[in-house]
Every structure is written in C-alpha cells, then in structure tokens.
C-alpha positions, 0 to 999 in steps of 0.5 A: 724633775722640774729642771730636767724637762725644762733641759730636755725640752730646751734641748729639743728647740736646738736640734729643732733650729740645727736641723732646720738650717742643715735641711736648707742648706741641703734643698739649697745645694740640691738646687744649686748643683741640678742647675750645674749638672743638667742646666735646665736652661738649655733642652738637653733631654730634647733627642734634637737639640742633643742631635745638633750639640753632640759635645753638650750630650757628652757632657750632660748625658754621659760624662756628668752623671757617670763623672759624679756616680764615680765620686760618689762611688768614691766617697763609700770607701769612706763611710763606716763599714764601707756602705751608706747609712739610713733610715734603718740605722736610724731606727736600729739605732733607736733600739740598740746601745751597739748600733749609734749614730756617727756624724762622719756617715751622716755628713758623708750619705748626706753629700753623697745623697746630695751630688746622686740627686742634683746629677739626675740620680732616681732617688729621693732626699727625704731619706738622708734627711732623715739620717742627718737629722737624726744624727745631729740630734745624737752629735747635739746630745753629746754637748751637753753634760746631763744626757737626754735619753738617745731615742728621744734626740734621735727622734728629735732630729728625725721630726725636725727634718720631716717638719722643715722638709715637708712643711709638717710638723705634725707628720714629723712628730708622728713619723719619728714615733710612729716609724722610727721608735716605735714606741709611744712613751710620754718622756718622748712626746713633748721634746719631739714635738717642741723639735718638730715645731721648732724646725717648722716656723725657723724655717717658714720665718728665718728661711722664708720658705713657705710650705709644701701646699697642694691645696684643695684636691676633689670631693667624694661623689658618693659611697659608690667611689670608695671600692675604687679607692679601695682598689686602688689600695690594693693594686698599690700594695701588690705594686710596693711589693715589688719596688721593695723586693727589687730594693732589697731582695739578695739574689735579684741583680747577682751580676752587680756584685761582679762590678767593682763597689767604686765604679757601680754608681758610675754605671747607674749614672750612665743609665739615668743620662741615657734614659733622660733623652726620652723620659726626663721626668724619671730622673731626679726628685720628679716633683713637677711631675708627681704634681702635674699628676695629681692636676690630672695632666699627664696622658696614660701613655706617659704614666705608663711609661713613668711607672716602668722606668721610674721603678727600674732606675730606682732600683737600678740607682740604689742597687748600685750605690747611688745614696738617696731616699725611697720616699719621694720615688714612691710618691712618684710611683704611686701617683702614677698608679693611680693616674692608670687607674683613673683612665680605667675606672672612669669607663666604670664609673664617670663621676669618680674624682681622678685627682682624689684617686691619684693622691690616694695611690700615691698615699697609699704606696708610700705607706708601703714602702716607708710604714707610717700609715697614720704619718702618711695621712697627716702629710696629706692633710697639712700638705693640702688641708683636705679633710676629704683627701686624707680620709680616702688616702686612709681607705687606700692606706689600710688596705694596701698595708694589709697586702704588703704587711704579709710579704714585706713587713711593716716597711722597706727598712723591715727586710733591709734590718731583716737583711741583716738579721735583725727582726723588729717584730720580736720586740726591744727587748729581744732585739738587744737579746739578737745581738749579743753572741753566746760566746759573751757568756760561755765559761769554762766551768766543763769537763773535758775529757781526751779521745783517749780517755778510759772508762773509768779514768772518766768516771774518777775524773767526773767525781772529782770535778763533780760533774754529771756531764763531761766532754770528748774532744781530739788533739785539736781540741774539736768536739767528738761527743758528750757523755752523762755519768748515768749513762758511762756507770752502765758501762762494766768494762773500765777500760773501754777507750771512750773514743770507741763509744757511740756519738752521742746526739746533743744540743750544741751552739754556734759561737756566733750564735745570738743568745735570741736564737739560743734560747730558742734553741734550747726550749727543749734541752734538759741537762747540765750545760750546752757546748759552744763550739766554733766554726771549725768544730773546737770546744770554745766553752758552755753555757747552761740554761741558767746563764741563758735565763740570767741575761734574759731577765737582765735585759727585760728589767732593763727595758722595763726600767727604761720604760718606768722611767718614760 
C-alpha cells in the first residue's frame, strides 16, 4: 500500500515537470510565430500605414491569416474522427473507459491551436493546454507497469498546465477536481496537487518565468456596493448565455456547414485580418487589453466595441474551425462588461471601485462558460493576492451561475457533451449506462412467428418453446406485431391466419438505443421481453427487464468499488 502511494505520487511529480515544459514550449511558440504572422514592429493595423504599404496589408491582413486558417483547415482531416479535441473529451474521458485520450489529437489541437493563435485567431490557449495536459498524463501513465487509475493522471496533466499556465497551482488543483472530474475522492487529492505543485516551481525555477500577478486591485467602499457587483453577476451570466449559445447552439450559423470543413478556417482568418484594421485588440489572446481594462483605461466607446466583436470573431473562429480555448476570450468579454458597467453605475454611486467591478464580470463570466466557480475565484487570489477582489468576484460569481446554470448547465463543455448525448448531470454511472446500445445485450432467446402462421400452429409452436409471448414478422423478417398466448387461446378458430389479427400496441426498442434511455423506457412494461429492431423495422433480437437490471446493477458495483477503492 505503502509502495503504490509513494508510485502514484512519483508519478504525479513527472507528468508535473512534462507538462511543464510542453506548456513553455507552447507560450514560447505562440510568442515566436505572432512575431512572424503580425509583426508587431511594424503598425500594420494602422488604416494609414496599410494605406501607404498595400503589399504589407496582402500580406499580413489577407494572405496570412487566410494562408494558415487553410493549414489549419488541413490538419483536421488528420485528427481523430476529423474534428478538434478538447476540454470536453477530457472530462468525457474521465467518466468513461470508451472515450480515452490519444496523443496523436493532442499533438495535432495543440499545433493546430498554436498556428490559430499566433496568426490573430479569437481563441484562447488555456483550452488546448488543458487537452495536452491531460494527454500527457494518460501517454505518461502507460509507460509504467502498474497503472494509475485514469482520472487521477488525466487530472494530473490537466492541473499542471492551469498550474504552470497561470502561475496557480491551487487553481489547478482544484480546476482538475472541480470541472474536470467532478469528483472529490481522496485517492485523487495528493498526486494532483504533487502534479500541480510540481509544474508550478519547474516552471518559476527552471523556466524563470515568473507568474501572472495583477496585484492589489481596490477596496470595497461599503456594503452599499455589493448590489452593484451583484448586478453585474447578473448581466454576466445573461451575457455568457449567449456567447455559449452561439459556440454551441446546431442550428445557429446553418450556412457553414455549405463551406467545405478545409476551407472554413481560411475564411475565419480572412475575418479576423480584416477586423484587425479597426479593432486590433480583438484578435489574438487580448492580454493587454484584458489588462488595460482592469487599470481602468480603456474608454466605453472601445469597451463597447471590444464586447461586440470580440463575441462575434470568437464564435465566428471556433464555429469555423479554428481550434483554440474559450477561456481567455471570456475573461475578455467580461472584463469588458464590467468596464460598461463601471461607466453606468458610477453616475449611481461614485465611490464604486470600477477596477474591483471590472475584475468581478470578468470573474463572473468565465465561471460561466468554464464552470469551476470556486477554481475561478482562486485564479483571482493567487493572480493578485486580493482577499477583497475574490470575495466580490464570488458575489458575481454565485449569482451569475444561477442565471446561466438553468439554460446551459454547469459550463460550455455541458451542451457541447450535450450535443452529443451525453448528460453529465445523471451521474457516472449512468454515463457508462448512455453509452452502451441495447443491441450489446439482445439475444436471440424469442419465438418468431411467419406472416402466415395459423392459429393454432402458434399456439403448438409456443408450447413447445415454452413461450408466453411470440413474434410476427414478414419475408424480410420486419416486425408486424406480438402476441401473449392469453391473448391467442381466446381466439376459437385454429385457422385464423395471424396476419389477419389487429396489430397490437407494444413497447419496442431501437437498436441503437442506450440501455439509459431503455431503461427509461421500460419503467412502465410488463411482460416477457422487449424487441429490438433496427432502423429499417427488422427483428435484430429481445431483451427482457431482467437483463436490463443486470447491467444496471453490474455497472453501479462497479462504480461503487471504483469508489471504495478511492
């Protein structure tokens, strides 16, 4: 016993350190190729200077961006399942054995998220770090003999790159527990934090990189000020519903799905470089001006301006293909809510500390769209070590949560897991139970019965097999109906042709069906088994109630000794 912690949590210091330096390598390349694509040398967003050098505004306003969305575009084909990977992997990953991590999408969302970025992409990099984080925890994992359990390293890797990402390694600690495994099992607590810790002084001490501190932000004038903040939580979450709903929504922005997938991310980067002209500030992470916000020096015309592109180039970008996080444009948006705000409520109430309000929406927002509100208010004390500033942050916190909560759910990468059917509310359990088809478990055990059948032939059939209920179906072997004996022995004449019978109303299952919804379904049902039949109608086989309670019972010991072990 002694031996296996002491394994675990030697294996927690590793993914630490890993991550830590895929991270810097990350930050690094970001820094080096935005130099590249945008040259922040030259005045290229200046309407003038692109005016006089018409051969620079080809080729940093359209060629670039539109020349890299186009890898980037590329580069999808690539990926598992042809799509982008994320935080909701992740945390699917961490409740189901069906859905693991695979370091070819980490390396290729994490390069791909990378070239978005650095080319003036509206998307954020914590996202992707959190994906390769939790991806090199997995890869690390499987070097060693004895394995840890998966949550645990996939909870590692993801606190260690909040940890070295942010410069918070409790943020991390609890970010991994609080969003992503949302769970708060002991076996769980001492490797992750190891990890987080681990990532955090490798990268202070090894890197030199010092972390994120906003210092001190303001004070609270009086209890008078906190309806403001609570407002403003308010107008946050109402806000956060729709930058989610445009991220996520299926039947906003139909046109897309015209465009070819490879050419998409072209077009976002086409967007982003023309809207840079006017308002550079939108493109990119937007950390000097998340920052210039919060210093309270940016005017309401601008933060206006920073609110409404700012959400349309994001989801424009990530609608399109683009691959980057949604956090830091969050932050962004709410920062610039709350500098709206501060312009309105100090007509209200002068004393109000805008800085403290501003950091609030921002606060507020992003716990929105990430979930995590407890991990969002210890990003807000270890990035400025404001006691002040993380209580008025929670305020806005709770209660823009309680707005977004009852039309998105706990967070972005809820509809998006949503999107694909799978409900993390019902629980773990019952996440495994969502994702196992009823076909797994159907046999052929039935009586099966042709159109043309005769009465009594049935009943003899029936007897024989001892079977209380027997099933219709045609030359194709489609379902026509089903029949109790009960019901058939009522029946006088023994040469009825069954086709000529009333179809029956009875319970059947699709194949495709989870054993979740099934279940469901079947609350009601008395009898001896259920059909399931495929899409075009065919018998495929039965189940009955007994074999949908088995594998119910089977998977909740199994998630009770998983928990037992913990």
């Amino acid at each position: 016993m002694f031996f296996s912690i002491i394994i675990t949590l030697f294996l927690g210091s590793v993914i630490g350190i890993v991550t830590s330096v895929s991270v810097y390598g990350f930050i690094t390349l970001v820094k080096f190729l935005t130099k590249v694509f945008r040259d922040p040398e030259k005045n290229i967003d200046s309407l003038n200077y692109i005016l006089e050098n018409p051969s620079e505004f080809l080729l940093y306003i359209i060629l670039i961006p539109s020349s890299v969305g186009l890898l980037v575009g590329w580069l999808r084909k690539f990926s598992l399942e042809s799509r982008w990977h994320g935080p909701p992997d992740v945390i699917l990953a961490t409740h189901s054995e069906k859905k693991p991590l695979h370091i070819k999408s980490g390396f290729l969302t994490s390069f791909s998220s990378i070239l978005s970025i650095s080319a003036g992409g509206s998307v954020g990099q914590y996202g992707p770090l959190v994906h390769f984080g939790a991806t090199i925890g997995a890869e690390i994992n499987n070097l060693f003999p004895k394995k840890t359990q998966y949550e645990i390293v996939v909870g590692a890797g993801v606190a260690s790159a909040i940890s070295s990402g942010f410069g918070a390694p409790l943020a991390g600690l609890i970010f991994a527990r609080e969003v992503i495994l949302r769970h708060q099992s002991m076996a769980s607590f001492a490797p992750i934090l190891v990890a987080s810790i681990t990532s955090y002084v490798f990268t202070k001490n090894v890197f030199g990189i010092e972390p994120i501190f906003l210092g001190s932000i303001g004070d609270i004038e009086s209890l008078y000020d906190f309806p403001f903040f609570i407002i403003a939580g308010v107008i946050c979450g109402l806000i956060s519903i729709v930058y989610m709903n445009g991220l996520t929504h299926p039947k906003y922005f139909p046109s897309i799905s015209k465009i070819r997938p490879i050419f998409q991310p072209a077009i976002a980067g086409l967007i982003c470089g023309l809207v840079s002209i006017y308002l550079p500030q939108v493109i990119g992470l937007g950390t000097e001006s998340i920052r210039n916000m919060i210093q309270g020096t940016v005017s309401l015309n601008y933060a206006i301006c920073f609110l409404f592109f700012k959400l349309f180039l994001t989801v424009v970008c990530l609608r399109m293909g683009l691959i980057g996080g949604v956090f830091a444009p969050a932050l962004f948006l709410g920062a610039s809510v709350g500098v709206i705000l501060g312009f309105v409520f100090q007509n209200i109430n002068p004393n109000l500390d805008l800085n403290l309000l501003t950091v609030a929406s921002m606060s507020a927002f992003a716990s929105c769209v990430i979930g995590g509100p407890v991990a969002n208010m210890m990003i807000i004390l270890e990035l400025t070590s404001d006691y002040e500033a993380t209580l008025v942050a929670g305020v806005s916190i709770v209660f823009a949560s309680l707005v977004s909560y009852k039309v998105i759910g706990q967070s972005v990468f809820d509809k998006v897991l949503l999107n694909k059917k799978i409900d993390l509310k019902i629980g773990r359990e019952n996440i495994k139970l969502q994702e196992t088809n009823v076909s797994e478990i159907t046999h052929k055990d039935f009586c099966i019965l042709s159109h043309d059948t005769k009465l009594g032939d049935a009943l003899k059939k029936m007897v024989k097999e001892q079977k209380s209920e027997s099933y219709l179906v045609d030359n194709t072997n489609k379902l026509l109906n089903k029949f109790e004996l009960h019901f058939l022995l009522k029946k006088s004449n023994k040469k009825l042709v069954l086709n000529k019978l009333k179809k029956n109303n009875f319970l059947k299952l699709n194949e495709n069906s989870s054993i979740f919804k099934s279940i469901q379904k079947c609350k009601t049902f008395v009898g001896e088994s259920i059909p399931v039949v495929k899409d075009n109608g065919e018998i495929l086989g039965v189940v009955s109630e007994g074999d949908l309670f088995q594998i119910f019972l089977k998977v909740n010991d199994e998630e009770h000794a998983h928990e037992n072990e913990d």
